[in-house]
C-alpha positions as CSV (number, residue, x, y, z in Angstrom):
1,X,70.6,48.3,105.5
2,X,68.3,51.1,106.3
3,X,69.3,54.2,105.0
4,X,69.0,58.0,106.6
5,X,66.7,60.0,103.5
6,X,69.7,61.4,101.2
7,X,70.1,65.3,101.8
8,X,73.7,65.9,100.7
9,X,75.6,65.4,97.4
10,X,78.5,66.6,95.7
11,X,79.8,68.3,92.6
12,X,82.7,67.0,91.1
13,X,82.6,64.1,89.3
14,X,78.8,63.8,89.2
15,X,77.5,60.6,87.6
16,X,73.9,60.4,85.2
17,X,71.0,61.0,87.9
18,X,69.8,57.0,87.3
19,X,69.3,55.4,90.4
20,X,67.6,52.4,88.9
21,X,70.3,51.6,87.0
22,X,71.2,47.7,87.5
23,X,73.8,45.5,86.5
24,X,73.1,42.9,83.5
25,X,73.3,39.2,84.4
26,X,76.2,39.2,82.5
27,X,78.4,41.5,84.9
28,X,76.7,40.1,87.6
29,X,77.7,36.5,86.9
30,X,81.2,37.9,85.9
31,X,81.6,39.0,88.8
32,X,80.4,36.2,91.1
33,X,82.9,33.9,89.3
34,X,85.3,35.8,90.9
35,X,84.6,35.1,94.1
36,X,84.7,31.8,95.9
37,X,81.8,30.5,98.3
38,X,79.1,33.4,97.3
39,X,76.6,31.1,96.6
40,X,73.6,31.9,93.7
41,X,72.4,35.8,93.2
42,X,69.1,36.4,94.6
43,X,68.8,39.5,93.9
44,X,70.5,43.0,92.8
45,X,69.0,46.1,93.7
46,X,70.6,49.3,93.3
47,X,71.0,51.6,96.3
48,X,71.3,55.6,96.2
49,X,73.7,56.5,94.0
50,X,76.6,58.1,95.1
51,X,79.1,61.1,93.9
52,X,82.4,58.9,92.6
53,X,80.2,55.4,92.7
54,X,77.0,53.1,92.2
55,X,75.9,50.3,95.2
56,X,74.3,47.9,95.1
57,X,72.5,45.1,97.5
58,X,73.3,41.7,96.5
59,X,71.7,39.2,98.1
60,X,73.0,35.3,97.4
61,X,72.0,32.0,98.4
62,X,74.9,32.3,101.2
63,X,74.1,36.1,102.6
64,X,73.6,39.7,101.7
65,X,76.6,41.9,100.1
66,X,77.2,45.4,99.5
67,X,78.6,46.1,95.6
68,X,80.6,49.0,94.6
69,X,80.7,50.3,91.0
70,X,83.5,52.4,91.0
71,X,82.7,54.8,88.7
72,X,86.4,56.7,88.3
73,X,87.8,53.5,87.4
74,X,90.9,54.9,89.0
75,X,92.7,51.3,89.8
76,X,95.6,52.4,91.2
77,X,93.7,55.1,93.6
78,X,90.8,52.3,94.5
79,X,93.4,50.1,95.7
80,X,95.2,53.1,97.6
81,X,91.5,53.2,99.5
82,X,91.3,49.2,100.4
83,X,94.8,49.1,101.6
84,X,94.3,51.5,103.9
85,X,91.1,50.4,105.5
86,X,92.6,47.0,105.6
87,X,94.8,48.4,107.9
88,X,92.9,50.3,109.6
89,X,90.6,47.6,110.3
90,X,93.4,46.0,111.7
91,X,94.6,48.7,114.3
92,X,90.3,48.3,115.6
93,X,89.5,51.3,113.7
94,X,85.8,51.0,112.5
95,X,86.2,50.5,108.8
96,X,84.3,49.1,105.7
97,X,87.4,47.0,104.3
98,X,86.4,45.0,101.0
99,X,86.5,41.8,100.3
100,X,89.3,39.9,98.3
101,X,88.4,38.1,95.2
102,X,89.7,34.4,94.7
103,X,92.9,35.9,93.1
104,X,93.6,37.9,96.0
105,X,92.8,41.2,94.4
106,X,90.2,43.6,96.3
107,X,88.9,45.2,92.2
108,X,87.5,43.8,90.0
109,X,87.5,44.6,86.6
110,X,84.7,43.8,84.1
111,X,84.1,45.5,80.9
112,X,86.7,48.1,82.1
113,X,84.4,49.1,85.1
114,X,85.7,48.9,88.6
115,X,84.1,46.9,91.6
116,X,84.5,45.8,94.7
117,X,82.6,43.6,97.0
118,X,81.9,44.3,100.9
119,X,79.9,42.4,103.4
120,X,76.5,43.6,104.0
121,X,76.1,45.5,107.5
122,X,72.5,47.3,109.0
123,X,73.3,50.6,110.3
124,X,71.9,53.7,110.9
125,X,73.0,57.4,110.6
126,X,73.0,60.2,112.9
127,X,73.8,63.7,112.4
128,X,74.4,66.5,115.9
129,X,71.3,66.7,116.4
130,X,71.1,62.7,117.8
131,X,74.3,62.6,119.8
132,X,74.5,64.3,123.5
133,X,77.7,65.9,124.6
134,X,79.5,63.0,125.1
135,X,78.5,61.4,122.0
136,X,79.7,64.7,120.0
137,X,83.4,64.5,122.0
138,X,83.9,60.4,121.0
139,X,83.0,61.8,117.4
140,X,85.4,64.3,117.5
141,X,87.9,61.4,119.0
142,X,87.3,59.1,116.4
143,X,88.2,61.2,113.6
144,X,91.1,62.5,115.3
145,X,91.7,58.4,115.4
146,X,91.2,58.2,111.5
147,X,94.3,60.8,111.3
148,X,96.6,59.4,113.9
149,X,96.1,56.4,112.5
150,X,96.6,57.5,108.5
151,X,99.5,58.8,109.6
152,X,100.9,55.4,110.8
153,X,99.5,53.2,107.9
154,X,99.8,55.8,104.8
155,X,103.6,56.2,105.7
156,X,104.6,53.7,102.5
157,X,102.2,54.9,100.2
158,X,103.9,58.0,98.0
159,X,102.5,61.1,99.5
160,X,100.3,63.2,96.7
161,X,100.4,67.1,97.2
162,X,97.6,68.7,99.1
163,X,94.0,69.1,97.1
164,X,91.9,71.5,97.8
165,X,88.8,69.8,99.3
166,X,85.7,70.5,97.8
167,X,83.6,72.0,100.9
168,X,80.4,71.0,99.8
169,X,78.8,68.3,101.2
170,X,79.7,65.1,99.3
171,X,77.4,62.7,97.6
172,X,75.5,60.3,100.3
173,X,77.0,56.9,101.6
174,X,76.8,53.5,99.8
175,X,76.4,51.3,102.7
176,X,79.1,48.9,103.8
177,X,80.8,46.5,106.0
178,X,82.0,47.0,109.3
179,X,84.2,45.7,111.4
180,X,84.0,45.6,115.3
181,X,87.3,45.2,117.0
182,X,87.7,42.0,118.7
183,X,91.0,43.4,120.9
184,X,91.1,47.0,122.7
185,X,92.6,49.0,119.4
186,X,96.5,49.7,119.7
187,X,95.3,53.6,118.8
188,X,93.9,53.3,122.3
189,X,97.2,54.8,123.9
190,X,97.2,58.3,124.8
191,X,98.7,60.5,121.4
192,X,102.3,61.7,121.8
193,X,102.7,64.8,123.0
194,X,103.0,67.8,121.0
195,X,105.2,70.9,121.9
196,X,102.6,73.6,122.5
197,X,103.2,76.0,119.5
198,X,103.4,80.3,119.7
199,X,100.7,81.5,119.0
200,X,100.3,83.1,115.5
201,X,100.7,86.4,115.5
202,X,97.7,88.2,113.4
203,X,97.1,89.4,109.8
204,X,97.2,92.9,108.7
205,X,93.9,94.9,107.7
206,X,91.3,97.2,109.5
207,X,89.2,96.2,112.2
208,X,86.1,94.8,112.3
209,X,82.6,94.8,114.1
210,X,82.4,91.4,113.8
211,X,85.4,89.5,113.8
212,X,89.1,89.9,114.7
213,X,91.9,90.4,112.1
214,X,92.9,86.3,112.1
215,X,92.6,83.5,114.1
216,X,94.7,84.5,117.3
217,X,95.5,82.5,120.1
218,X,92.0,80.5,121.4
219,X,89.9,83.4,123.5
220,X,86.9,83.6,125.1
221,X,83.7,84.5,122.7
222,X,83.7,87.6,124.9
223,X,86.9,88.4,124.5
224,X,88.0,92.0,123.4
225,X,89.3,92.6,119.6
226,X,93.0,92.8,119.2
227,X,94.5,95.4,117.2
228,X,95.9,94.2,114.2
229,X,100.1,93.0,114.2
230,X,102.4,92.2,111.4
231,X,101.7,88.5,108.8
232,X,102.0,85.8,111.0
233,X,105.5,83.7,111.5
234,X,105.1,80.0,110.3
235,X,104.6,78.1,113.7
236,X,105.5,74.7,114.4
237,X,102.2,72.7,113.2
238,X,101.9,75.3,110.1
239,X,102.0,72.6,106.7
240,X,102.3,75.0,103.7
241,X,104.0,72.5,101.2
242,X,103.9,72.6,97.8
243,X,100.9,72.0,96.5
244,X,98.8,73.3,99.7
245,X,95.0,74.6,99.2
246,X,95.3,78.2,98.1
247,X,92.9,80.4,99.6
248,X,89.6,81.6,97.5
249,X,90.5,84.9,95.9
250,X,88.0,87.8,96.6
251,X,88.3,88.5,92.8
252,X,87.2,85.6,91.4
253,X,84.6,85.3,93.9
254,X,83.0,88.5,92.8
255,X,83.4,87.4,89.2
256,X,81.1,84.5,89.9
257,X,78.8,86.4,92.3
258,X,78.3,88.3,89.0
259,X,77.6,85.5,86.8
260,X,75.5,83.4,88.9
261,X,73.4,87.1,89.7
262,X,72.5,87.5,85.8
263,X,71.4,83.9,85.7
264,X,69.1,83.9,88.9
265,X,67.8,86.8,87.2
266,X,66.9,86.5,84.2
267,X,65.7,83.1,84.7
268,X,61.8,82.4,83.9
269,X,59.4,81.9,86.2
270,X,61.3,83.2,88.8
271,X,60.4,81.5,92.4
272,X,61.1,82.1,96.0
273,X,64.6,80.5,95.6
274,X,65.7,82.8,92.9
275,X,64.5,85.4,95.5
276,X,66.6,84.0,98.5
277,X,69.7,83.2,96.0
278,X,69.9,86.9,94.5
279,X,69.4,88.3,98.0
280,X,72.1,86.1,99.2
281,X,74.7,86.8,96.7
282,X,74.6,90.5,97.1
283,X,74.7,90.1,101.1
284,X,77.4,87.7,100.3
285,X,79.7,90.3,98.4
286,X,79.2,93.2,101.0
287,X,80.9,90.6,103.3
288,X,83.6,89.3,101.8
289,X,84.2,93.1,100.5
290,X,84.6,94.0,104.4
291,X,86.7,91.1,105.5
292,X,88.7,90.2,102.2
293,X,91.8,91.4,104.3
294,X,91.6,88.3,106.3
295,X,92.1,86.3,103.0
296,X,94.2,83.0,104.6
297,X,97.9,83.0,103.7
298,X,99.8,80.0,103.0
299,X,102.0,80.7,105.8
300,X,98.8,79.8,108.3
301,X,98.0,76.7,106.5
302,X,97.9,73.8,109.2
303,X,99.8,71.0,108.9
304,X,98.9,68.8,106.1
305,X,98.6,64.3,106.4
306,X,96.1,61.8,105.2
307,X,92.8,62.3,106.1
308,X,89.0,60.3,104.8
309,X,88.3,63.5,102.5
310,X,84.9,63.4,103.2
311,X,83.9,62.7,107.0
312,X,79.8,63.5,107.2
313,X,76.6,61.9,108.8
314,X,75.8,59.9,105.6
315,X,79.1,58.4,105.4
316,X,79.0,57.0,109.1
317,X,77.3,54.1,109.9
318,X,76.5,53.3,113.7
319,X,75.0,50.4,115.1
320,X,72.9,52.3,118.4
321,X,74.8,54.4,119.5
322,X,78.1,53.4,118.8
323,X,80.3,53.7,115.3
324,X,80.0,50.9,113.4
325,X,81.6,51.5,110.2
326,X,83.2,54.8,108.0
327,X,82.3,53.9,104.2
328,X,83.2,56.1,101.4
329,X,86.8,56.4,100.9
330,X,86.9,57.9,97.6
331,X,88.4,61.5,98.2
332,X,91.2,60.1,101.0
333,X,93.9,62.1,100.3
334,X,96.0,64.6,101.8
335,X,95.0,67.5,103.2
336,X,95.1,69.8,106.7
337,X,94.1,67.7,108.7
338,X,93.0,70.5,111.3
339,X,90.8,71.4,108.2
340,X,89.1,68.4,108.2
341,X,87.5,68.4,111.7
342,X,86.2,71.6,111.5
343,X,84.4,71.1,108.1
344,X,82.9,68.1,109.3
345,X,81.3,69.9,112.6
346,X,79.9,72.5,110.3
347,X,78.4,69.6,108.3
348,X,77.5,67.1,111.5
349,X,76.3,70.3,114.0
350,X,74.6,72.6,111.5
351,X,70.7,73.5,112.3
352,X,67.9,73.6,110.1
353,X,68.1,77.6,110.3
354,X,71.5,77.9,109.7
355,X,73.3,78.0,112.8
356,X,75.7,75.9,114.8
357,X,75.4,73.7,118.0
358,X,78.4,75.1,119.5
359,X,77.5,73.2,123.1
360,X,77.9,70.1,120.7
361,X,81.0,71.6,118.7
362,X,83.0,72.4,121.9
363,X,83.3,68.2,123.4
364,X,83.8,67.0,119.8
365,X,86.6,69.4,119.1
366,X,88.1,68.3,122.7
367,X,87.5,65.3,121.4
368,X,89.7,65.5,118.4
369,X,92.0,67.7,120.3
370,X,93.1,64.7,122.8
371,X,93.1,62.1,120.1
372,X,95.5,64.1,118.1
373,X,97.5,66.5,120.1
374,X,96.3,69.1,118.1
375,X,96.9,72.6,119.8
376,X,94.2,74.8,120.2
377,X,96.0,77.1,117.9
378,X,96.3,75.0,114.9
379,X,92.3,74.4,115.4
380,X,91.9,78.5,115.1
381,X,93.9,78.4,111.9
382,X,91.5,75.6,110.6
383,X,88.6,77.6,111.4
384,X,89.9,80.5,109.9
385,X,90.4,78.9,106.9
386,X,87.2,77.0,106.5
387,X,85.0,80.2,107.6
388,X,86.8,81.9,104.3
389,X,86.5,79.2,102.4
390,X,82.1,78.8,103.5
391,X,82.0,82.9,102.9
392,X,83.4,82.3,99.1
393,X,81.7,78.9,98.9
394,X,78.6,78.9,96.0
395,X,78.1,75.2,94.9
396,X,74.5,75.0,95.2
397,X,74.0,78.2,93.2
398,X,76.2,76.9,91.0
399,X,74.7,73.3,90.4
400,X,71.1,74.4,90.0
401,X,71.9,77.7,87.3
402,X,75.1,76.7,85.8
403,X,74.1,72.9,85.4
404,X,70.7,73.2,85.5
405,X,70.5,70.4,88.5
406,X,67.9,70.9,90.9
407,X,68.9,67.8,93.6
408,X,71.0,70.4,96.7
409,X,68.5,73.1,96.3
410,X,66.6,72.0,99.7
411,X,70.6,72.9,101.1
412,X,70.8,75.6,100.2
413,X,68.9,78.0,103.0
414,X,71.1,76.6,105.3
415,X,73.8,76.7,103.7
416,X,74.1,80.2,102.8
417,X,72.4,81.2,106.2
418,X,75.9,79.2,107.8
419,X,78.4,81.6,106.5
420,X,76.5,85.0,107.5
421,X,76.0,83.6,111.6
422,X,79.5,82.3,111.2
423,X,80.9,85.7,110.1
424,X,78.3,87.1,113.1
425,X,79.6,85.2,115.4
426,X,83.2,84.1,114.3
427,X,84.9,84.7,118.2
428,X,82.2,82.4,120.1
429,X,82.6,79.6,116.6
430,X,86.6,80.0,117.2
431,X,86.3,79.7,121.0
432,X,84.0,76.4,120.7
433,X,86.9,74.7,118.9
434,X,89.9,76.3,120.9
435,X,89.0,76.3,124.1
């Protein structure tokens, strides 16, 4: 399967930086044995290595195969992941579901290491910058598919409390199998309808040049700043259960603004990104200094269901110009879902300078909007939160000074260039989503 160059990884759960790792014959012939009708191995050959796995492209006497080292080992979560794309798969949604060993099982365990097995697929990936407008609004509809459709199949798994999503980037794609539907998918019905909720009334604090207090109802970029009102009522599509991501606190931002400061500087020799990172940090505090009254409160957390965890370019295969398969499963969870579609535009849409496509943005959040009934309201609180959550964000700076890992420093002008236009610009970024 060809393969986009990698550009993204993650930073939780980071595996040894060996991409020529390979299986013994031992494993591998364990594992075969497991399967019926795969035929002789051919060949092995390790694939980029991913953030919670390793993959692998086996070829056999009887075709090519995409293996899966599981590197968590988490059993019980592993098989959470393949009985959900099973059924997704079987509502048409494009999906990577594994394949069963002869005992019926979809892991296999050898040597206490986790695998599974997928059929081999050749796809290609594509970030905003190679869809048009009407590619970027069946984006947005697919993933608000993926939700609707969680919803429906998730319903007898036991529900976990919200995690906090890690909003970096996560670790590139291990390619899989996918699954065309053979039937128009039953998702293919309009969504039910949704009561249109009040709009949220806005957060204390002072006003600012740049943005208004909190998300308000959807408004025009042009639109004139509204004087600030009293905390905001829990509407209708608001989650905030137990468990629900907390919002970074300004304090322990600055604490780590001042740690990762003394090491960019007093690390030896210093280059050009040491430059850009200590510039960036101290631009990065004045910010959050003028705008840490609009902190997100619980109260304006949108409503919370299963989502993939980690919806990017690298972990969406398409086969021209159509979706051929979502791979990577590992962080499906719940979470606000809302949440979820706007990180993913500011991954998919982002430009090499920092800035975001926001003619592209606006038909992909429609997009998502008609799949899921999602109220343009619920996507302002979403972008609220995920602007706050990019202005306190410092995972790059953090990788390369705290663990002395090097691999997302080509991110990082981007990255850090992202939150400053989006603070800029926050009305027009809200309005692309809303309106």
């Amino acid at each position: 399967m060809p393969r986009s160059p990698v550009t993204a990884v993650a930073a939780r759960g980071l595996a040894p930086d060996d991409s020529a790792a390979t299986l013994g014959p031992g494993t591998l012939a364990a594992l075969l044995g497991r399967y019926t009708a795969l035929g002789e191995p051919l060949s092995c050959r390790p694939l980029t290595e991913g953030l919670l796995n390793r993959g692998y492209r086996l070829t056999t006497t009887r075709g090519r195969y995409f293996l899966k080292h599981h590197l968590d080992g988490d059993q019980a979560a592993i098989a959470r992941q393949h009985r959900a794309t099973l059924r997704l798969a079987g509502l048409g949604v494009p999906v990577a579901p594994p394949m069963a060993a002869a005992d019926g099982s979809t892991v296999t365990v050898v040597g206490g290491r986790c695998y599974a097995l997928h059929p081999w697929i050749d796809g290609t990936h594509r970030d905003g910058g190679d869809l048009t407008g009407p590619q970027s609004r069946r984006l947005g509809r697919l993933l608000g598919v993926v939700h609707v459709c969680l919803d429906r199949v998730m319903r007898a798994e036991p529900t976990p409390h919200p995690a906090t999503p890690a909003p970096e980037p996560a670790a590139p794609p291990a390619p899989g199998p996918a699954r065309a539907p053979e039937r128009a998918p039953s998702w293919a019905a309009p969504p039910p309808s949704r009561p249109e909720p009040p709009a949220p009334r806005l957060l204390p604090g002072p006003r600012s040049a740049s943005l208004s207090p909190a998300p308000p109802p959807c408004a025009p970029a042009h639109a004139a700043h509204v004087s600030p009102g009293p905390a905001p009522s829990p509407a209708p599509w608001m989650g905030a259960p137990p468990g629900s991501p907390v919002a970074a606190d300004p304090a322990e931002t600055f604490a780590l603004i001042d740690d990762l400061l003394a090491l960019a500087r007093r690390r030896r020799p210093r280059d050009a990104f040491d430059e850009l990172a200590e510039h960036r940090l101290i631009e990065r505090r004045a910010l959050i200094e003028r705008h840490a009254h609009r902190r997100p409160t619980p109260a304006t957390t949108p409503a919370s269901g299963w989502v993939h965890g980690d919806f990017h370019p690298l972990n969406l295969l398409y086969r021209g110009t159509e979706p051929a398969a979502i791979v990577d499963w590992d962080r499906l969870g719940v979470q606000p879902r809302a949440e979820e579609a706007v990180r993913a535009a500011a991954i998919f849409f982002v430009r090499p300078g920092g800035t975001l496509a926001l003619a592209k943005v606006r038909p992909y959040a429609r997009g998502y909007r008609a799949a899921t009934g999602a109220s343009p309201q619920e996507l302002a609180a979403a972008v609220h939160r995920v602007w706050w959550e990019r202005l306190n964000d410092f995972w790059i700076l953090r990788w390369r000074y705290q663990r002395g890992d090097h691999r997302a420093d080509p991110q990082f002008p981007a990255v850090a260039a992202l939150a400053v236009w989006w603070t800029s610009r926050y009305e027009a970024v809200r309005a692309a989503f809303c309106e």
